[in-house]
N, C-alpha and C positions, 0 to 999 in steps of 0.2 A: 202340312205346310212345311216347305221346308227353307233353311235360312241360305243367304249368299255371304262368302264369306268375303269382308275388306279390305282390299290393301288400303295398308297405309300411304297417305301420300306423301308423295316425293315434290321439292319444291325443283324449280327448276335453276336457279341460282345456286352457283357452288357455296359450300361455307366456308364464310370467312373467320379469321382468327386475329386477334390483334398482334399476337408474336408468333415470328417463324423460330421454327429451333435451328439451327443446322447439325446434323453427325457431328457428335465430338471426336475430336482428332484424336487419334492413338497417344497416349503419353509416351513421352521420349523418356528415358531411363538411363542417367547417368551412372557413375559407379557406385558413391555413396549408395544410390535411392535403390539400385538394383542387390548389394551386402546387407541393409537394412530388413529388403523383401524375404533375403535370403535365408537370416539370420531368425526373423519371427518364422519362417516354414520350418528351420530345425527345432526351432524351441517349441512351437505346437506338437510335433513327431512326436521330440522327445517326453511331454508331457502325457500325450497318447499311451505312450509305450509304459511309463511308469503308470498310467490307469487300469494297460491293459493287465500286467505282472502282479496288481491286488489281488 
């Protein structure tokens, strides 16, 4: 005997969602926000560097 195998069904109504999301927008980057970014990327290197010289 052999078996057939199921698809699953497919409803024909799309789904719906109660919230749409939209793409969030690129953040704009002032100068402060951009020295702040700047300043935690050296200080992670530089913490790097002293892990890696143990």
């Amino acid at each position: 005997m052999t078996q057939k195998k199921r698809k699953p069904h497919q409803s024909d109504s799309p789904v719906k969602t109660d919230a749409v999301t939209a793409p969030a927008a690129p953040q704009k980057w002032g100068y402060e926000e951009m020295l702040t970014e700047l300043e935690a990327i050296v200080s992670d290197a530089e913490q790097r560097l002293e892990h890696e010289e143990l």
